[in-house]
C-alpha positions in Angstrom: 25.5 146.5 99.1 27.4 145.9 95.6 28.3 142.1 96.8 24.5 141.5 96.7 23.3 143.3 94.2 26.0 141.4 91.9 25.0 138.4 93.2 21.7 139.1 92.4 21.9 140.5 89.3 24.3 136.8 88.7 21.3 134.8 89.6 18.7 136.6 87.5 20.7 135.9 84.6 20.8 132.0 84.8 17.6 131.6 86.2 16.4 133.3 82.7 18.2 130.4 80.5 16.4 127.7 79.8 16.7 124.3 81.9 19.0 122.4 79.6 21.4 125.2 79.4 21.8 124.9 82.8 22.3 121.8 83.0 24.7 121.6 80.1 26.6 124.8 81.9 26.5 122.9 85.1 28.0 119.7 83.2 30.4 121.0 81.1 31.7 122.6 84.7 32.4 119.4 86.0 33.9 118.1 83.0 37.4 118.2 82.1 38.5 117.6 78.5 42.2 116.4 77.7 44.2 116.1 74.6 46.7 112.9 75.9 50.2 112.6 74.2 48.9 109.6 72.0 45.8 107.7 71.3 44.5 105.2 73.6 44.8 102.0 71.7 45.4 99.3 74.4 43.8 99.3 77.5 45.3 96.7 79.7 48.6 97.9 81.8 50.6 94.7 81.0 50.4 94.7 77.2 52.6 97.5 76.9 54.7 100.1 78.6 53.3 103.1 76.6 53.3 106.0 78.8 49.2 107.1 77.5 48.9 103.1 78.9 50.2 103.8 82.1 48.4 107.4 82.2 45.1 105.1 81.9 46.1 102.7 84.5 46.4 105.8 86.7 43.5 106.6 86.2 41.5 103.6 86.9 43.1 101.1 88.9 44.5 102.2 92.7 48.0 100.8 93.9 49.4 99.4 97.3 51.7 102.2 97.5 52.2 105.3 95.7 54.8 108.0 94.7 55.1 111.0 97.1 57.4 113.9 95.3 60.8 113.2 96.6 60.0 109.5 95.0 59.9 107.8 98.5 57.0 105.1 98.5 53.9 105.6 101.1 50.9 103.6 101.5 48.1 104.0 99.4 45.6 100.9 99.2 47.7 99.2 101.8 46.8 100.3 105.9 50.3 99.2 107.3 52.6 96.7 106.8 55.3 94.1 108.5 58.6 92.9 108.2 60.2 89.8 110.4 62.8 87.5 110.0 65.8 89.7 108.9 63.5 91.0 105.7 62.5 87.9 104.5 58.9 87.8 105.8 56.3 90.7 105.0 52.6 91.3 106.0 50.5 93.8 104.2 47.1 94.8 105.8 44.5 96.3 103.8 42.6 100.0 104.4 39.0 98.9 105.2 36.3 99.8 102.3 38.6 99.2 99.3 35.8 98.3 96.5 36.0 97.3 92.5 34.4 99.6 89.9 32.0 96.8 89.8 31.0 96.8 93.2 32.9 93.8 94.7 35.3 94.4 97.8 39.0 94.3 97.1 40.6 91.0 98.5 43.9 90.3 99.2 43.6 87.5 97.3 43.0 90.0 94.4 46.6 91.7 95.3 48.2 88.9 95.1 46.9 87.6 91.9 48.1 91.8 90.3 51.4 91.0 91.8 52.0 87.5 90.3 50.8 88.8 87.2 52.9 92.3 87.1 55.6 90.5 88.2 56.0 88.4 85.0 56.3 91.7 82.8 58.4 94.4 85.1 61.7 94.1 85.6 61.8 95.1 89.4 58.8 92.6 89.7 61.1 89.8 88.1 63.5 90.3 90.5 60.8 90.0 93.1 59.2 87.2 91.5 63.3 85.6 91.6 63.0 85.9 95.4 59.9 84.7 96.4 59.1 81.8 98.0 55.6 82.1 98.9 52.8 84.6 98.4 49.5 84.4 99.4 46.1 86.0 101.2 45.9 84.8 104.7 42.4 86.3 105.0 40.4 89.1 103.1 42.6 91.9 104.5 46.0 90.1 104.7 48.5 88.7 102.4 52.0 87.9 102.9 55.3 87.6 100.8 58.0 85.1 102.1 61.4 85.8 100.4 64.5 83.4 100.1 66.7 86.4 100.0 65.8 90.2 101.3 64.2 92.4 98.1 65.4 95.8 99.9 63.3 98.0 97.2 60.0 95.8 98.0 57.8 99.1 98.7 59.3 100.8 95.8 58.4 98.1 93.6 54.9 97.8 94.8 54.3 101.7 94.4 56.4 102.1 91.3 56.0 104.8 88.6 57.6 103.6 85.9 55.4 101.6 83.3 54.2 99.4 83.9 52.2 99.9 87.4 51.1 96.8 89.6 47.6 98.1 89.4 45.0 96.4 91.4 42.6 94.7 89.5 40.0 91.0 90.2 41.5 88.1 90.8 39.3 86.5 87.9 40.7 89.0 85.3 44.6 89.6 87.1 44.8 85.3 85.9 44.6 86.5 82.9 48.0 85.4 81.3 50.1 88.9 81.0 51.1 88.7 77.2 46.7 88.8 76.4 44.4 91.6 77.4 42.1 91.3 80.3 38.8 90.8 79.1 37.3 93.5 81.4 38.6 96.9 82.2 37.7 96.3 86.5 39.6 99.0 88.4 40.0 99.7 91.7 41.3 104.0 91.3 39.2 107.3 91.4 37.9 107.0 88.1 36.0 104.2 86.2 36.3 104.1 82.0 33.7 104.1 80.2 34.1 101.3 77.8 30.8 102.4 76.3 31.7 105.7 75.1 35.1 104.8 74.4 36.3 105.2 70.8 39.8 103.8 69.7 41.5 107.0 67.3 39.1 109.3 69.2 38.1 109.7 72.6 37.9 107.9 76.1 36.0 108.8 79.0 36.4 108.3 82.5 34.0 108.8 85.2 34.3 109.8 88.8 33.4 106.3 90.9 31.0 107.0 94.1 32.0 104.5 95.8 36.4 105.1 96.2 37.1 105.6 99.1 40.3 108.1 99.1 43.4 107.6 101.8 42.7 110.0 104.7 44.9 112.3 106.1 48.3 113.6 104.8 48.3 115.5 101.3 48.0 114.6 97.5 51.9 114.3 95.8 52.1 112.6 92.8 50.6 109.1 93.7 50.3 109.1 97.1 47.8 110.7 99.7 44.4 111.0 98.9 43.1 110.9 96.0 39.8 112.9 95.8 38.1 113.3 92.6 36.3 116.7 92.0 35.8 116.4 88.4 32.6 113.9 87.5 33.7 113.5 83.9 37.2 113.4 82.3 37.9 112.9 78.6 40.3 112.3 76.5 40.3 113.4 73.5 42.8 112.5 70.8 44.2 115.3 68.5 47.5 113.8 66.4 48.4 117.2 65.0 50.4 119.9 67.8 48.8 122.5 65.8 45.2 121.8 66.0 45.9 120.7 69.5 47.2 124.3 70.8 44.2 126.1 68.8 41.6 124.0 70.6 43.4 124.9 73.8 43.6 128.8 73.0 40.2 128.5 72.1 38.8 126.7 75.5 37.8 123.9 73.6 40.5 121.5 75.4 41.3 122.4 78.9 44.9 120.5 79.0 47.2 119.5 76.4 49.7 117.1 77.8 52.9 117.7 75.3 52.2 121.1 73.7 55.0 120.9 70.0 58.2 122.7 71.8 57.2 124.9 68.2 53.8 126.2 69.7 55.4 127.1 73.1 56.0 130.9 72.0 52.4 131.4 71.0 50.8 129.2 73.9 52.6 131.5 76.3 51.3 134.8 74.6 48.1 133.9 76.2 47.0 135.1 79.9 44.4 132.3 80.1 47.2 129.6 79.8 49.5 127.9 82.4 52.9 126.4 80.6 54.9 123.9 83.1 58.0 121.9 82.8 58.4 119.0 85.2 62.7 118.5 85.6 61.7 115.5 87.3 60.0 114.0 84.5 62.6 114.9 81.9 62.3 112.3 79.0 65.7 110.4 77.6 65.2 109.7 73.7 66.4 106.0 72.9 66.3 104.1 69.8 65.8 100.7 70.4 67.5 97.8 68.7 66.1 94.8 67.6 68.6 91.6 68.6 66.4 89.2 66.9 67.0 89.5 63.9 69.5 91.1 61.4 71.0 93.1 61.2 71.1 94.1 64.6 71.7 91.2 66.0 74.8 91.2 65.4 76.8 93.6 68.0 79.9 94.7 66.0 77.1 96.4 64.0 75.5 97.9 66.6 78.2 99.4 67.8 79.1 100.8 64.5 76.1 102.5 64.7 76.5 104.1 68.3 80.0 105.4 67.3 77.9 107.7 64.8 75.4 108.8 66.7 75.8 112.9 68.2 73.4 113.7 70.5 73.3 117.2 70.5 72.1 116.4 66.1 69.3 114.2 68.0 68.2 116.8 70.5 68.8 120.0 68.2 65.9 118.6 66.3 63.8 117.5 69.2 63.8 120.6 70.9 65.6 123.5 69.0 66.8 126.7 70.6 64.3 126.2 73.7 66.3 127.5 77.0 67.7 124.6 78.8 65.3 122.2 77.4 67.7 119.6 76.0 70.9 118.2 77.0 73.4 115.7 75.4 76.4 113.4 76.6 74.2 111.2 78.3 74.6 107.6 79.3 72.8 104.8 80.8 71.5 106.8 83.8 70.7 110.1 83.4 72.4 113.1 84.5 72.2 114.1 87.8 70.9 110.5 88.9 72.3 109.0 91.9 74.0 106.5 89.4 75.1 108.6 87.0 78.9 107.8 85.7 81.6 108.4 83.4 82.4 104.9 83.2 82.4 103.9 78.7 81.3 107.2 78.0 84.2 107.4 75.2 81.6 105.8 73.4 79.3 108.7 73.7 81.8 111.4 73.4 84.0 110.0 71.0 84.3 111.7 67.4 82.6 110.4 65.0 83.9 109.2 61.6 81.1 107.9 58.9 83.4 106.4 56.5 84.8 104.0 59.6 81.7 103.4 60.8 80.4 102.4 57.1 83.6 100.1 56.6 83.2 98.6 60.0 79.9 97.7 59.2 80.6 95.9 56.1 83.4 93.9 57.9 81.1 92.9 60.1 79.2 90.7 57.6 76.3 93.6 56.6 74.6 92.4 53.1 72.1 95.0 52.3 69.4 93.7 54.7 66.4 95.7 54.9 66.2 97.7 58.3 62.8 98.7 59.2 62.7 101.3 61.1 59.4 103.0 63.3 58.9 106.5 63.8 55.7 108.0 65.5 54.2 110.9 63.4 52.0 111.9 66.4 54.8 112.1 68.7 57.1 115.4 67.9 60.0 114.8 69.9 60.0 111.0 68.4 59.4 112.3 64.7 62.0 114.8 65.3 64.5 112.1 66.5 63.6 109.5 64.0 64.1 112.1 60.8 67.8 112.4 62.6 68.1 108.5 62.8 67.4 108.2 59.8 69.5 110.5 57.4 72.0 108.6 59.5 71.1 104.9 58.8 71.3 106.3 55.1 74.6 107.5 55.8 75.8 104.7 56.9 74.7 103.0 53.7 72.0 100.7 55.8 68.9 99.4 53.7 66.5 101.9 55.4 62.5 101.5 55.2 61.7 104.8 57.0 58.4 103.8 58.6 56.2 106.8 59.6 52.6 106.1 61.3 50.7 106.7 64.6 51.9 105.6 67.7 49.2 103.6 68.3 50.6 101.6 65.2 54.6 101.5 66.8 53.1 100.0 70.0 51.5 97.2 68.1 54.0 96.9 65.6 56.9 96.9 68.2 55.3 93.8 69.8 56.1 91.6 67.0 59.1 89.0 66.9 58.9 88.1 63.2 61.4 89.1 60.8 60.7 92.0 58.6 59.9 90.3 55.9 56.8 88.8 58.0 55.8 92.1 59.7 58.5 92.8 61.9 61.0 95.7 62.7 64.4 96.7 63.2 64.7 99.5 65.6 62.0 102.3 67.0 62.6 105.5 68.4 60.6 106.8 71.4 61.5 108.9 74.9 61.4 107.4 78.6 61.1 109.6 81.9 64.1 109.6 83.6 62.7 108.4 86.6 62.0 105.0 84.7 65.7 104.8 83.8 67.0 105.6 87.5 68.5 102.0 88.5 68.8 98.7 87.4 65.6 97.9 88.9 63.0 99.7 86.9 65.3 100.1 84.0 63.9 98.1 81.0 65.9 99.4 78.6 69.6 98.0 79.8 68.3 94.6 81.0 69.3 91.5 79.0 66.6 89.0 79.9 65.9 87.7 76.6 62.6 86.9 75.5 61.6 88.3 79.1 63.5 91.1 78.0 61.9 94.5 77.0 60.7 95.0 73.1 63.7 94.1 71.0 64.8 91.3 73.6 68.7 91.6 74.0 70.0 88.4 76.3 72.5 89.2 78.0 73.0 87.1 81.1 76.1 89.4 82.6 73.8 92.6 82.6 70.8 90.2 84.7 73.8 89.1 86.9 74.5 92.7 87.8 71.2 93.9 88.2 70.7 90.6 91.1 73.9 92.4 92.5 72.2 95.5 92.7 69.8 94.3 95.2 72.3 93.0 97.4 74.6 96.3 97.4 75.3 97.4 101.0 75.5 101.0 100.4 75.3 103.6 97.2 79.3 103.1 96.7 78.8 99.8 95.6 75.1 100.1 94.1 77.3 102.8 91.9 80.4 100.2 91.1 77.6 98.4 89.4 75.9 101.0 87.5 79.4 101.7 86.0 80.2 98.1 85.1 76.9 98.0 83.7 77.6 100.9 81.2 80.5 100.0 80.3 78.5 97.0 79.4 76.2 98.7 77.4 78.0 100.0 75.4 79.4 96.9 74.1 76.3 94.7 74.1 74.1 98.1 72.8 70.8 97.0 73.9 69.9 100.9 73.2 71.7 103.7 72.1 70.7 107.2 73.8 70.1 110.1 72.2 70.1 112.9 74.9 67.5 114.3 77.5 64.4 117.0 77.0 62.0 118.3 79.3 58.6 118.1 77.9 56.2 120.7 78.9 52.4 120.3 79.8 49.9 123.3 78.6 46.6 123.6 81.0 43.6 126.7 81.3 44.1 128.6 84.1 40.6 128.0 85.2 41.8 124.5 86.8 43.1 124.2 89.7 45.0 121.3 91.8 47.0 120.4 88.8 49.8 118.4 90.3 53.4 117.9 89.3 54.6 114.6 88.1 52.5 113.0 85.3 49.0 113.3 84.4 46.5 112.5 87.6 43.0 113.9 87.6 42.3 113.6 91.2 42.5 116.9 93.3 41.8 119.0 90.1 39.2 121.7 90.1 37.7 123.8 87.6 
């Protein structure tokens, strides 16, 4: 019998290591150790809309709905819900058993205070918050929304991907006001944080919580379905350099990197013990965002010199390189292949480009030599890359550049500023955005023109708000599309952004996990 004498033979062996190997073989087993695409420097869901922010919040806090794979929304903390009176009443019940990381039942009072709370920071939850007459627990399982006009995407909203999440959290901690950091991190997911062990530059650590209670039946996708956690420990473990983050992979020191250096690629898939995956549906846009605070991009005729100079295929050539299909360019507003993708202003994109116009236009426009700061992440590749492009073109274009190279952790604090440069501030930043957050008006922060409720850099521009209200209302995807075009064409004369093509990032794991799902990073269903 070869099964048993292998077997056998297996057990003899550990039974002749000593006790705390075993115990250190059994932990490390249940432990999964992740290098995330950035450090972990903010830890509240609301301050920000960094992607390693909203990885966290995944982690952590549980939502009313979630995510399945073809993006519809499907219940997740939520048991069932109610619509009456033509749309504008809705009833959520609550799944029995729903518990805080602190012990404490979740309320429906507690749901409501996350949504009033998210809803002053997201963009779809703005247009929610626009609506709503009334919300409010009508016992400890039950809350309702009344509406003054019908929110159509109101499940979609509540079980939205794109950064930021409405993640669950106290009622004590979600009155926190949404522009300061909860005090606590309370959540309501799979996984608690350790705040103990967590170090800011270095690692955090999350813990499997005994006392979740996953969603039963149907299967895991993305965010919805149940979310069973096999792994006791998960942590993250910041590496800023691609290099020394592939080695430690190779080398079954890491188990996942999340955004292996397009560089590394060829090597990392040399190895048998490796898994290299590209998720389409994830594919990132790269944007540099303008600042319309202060000069000299608050003035538009400059900003639009600027977008006429811009090729895309420059941009992406540096992000991603020869890579097969990894990088495309002429995009616009909404990404290719999205339901409201259009040609509509993309002269603007397509254009050629002529510096020496672009230079003159600028100085007609009133340009004086002000300083433009601008922020580039050195632990983000594709954003380096894309920044080094941006740039050699701001210098070019015979802008005052002060080329500012740190940690992203530094960008996202940095970006939050409203000063001047002279007093701290900035002039534009380059970073990437899943096209899923860029796929309609409603979860798209970067075209929206709400001013100081406006995304970092804080373009007002009241038509753009008045066509993303007319969004809503849109009877069919005919005219939900006649929007989207109007609102390009609108873009590119306002310039809240300017687009500098589409990648699709990779993710690197050991073949010894299993249940690694598509979409982004989630820890539930995975298995070593």
């Amino acid at each position: 019998m070869p099964g048993r004498r292998h077997l056998l033979t297996a057990i003899a062996a550990v039974a002749t290591l000593p006790a705390p190997a075993i115990r250190a073989q059994s932990v490390a087993a249940r432990t999964l150790r992740f290098v995330p695409q950035a450090d972990l420097s903010v830890l509240d869901p609301l301050v920000t809309t960094a992607y390693v922010v909203r990885n966290h919040a995944l982690m952590i806090y549980d939502t009313l709905y979630g995510l399945d794979a073809s993006l519809n929304p499907a219940p997740q903390m939520v048991e069932a819900h109610q619509v009456e009176n033509d749309g504008l009443h809705w009833t959520f019940r609550l799944r029995e058993g729903l518990r805080f990381h602190d012990g404490e039942p979740v309320r429906a009072r507690d749901c409501v205070a996350s949504i009033q709370r998210w809803s002053q920071k997201d963009p779809l939850g703005q247009l929610l918050a626009a609506r709503t007459d009334h919300m409010a627990a009508t016992d400890d399982r039950r809350f309702v929304i009344r509406l003054s006009r019908p929110f159509a995407p109101m499940l979609d909203a509540l079980g939205k991907l794109a950064s930021p999440i409405c993640a669950i959290m106290p009622e004590r901690l979600a009155r926190t006001e949404p522009s300061r950091m909860v005090a606590e991190v309370i959540g309501s997911g799979p996984f608690q944080f350790r705040a103990d062990q967590w170090v800011a530059g270095s690692r955090a650590v999350y813990e499997r919580f005994g006392g979740y209670r996953p969603r039963e039946g149907g299967a895991p996708e993305w965010t919805s379905g149940p979310k069973v956690a096999h792994l006791d420990r998960v942590e993250w473990h910041t590496i800023p350099d691609p290099s020394t983050a592939a080695a430690a992979l190779l080398r079954g020191e890491v188990d996942w990197v999340e955004r292996p250096d397009f560089d590394l690629l060829p090597v990392l898939r040399r190895s048998r013990d490796l898994v290299i995956e590209a998720t389409p549906e994830l594919g990132s846009v790269s944007i540099c965002r303008l600042n319309h605070l202060h000069p000299p991009f608050d003035n538009p005729a400059i900003r639009r010199a600027v977008l006429s100079t811009v090729n895309q295929a420059d941009f992406m050539n540096a992000v991603a390189g020869t890579e097969s299909g990894a990088w495309q360019d002429g995009v616009g507003i909404w990404p290719p292949g999205a339901p409201l993708a259009t040609d509509a202003g993309m002269e603007a994109i397509h254009a050629p480009r002529d510096i020496a116009r672009a230079r003159e236009a600028i100085r007609e426009a009133g340009y004086r030599g002000e300083r433009v700061v601008s922020l580039v992440s050195t632990d983000f590749p594709a954003g380096k890359a894309a920044g080094e492009v941006g740039a050699a073109l701001f210098r070019r274009l015979g802008l005052n550049l002060d080329h500012v190279a740190t940690d992203w952790a530094t960008v996202v604090q940095r970006r939050a500023s409203r000063e001047p440069v002279e007093r701290g501030g900035w002039s534009c930043f380059y970073s990437g955005f899943a096209a899923l957050d860029l796929l309609n008006p409603g979860v798209h922060q970067l075209v929206r023109g709400g001013g100081a409720r406006a995304w970092f850099g804080w373009p007002s521009i009241p038509r753009m708000e008045a066509l993303a209200s007319a969004w809503l209302d849109a009877p069919d995807l005919s005219a939900q599309r006649a929007i989207a075009a109007e609102m390009q064409r609108l873009a590119f004369v306002e310039v809240p952004y300017i687009p500098l093509g589409q990648y699709v990032l990779p993710t690197a794991y050991r073949r010894s996990l299993t249940g690694v799902m598509r979409g982004p990073p989630v820890f539930w269903n995975v298995r070593r």
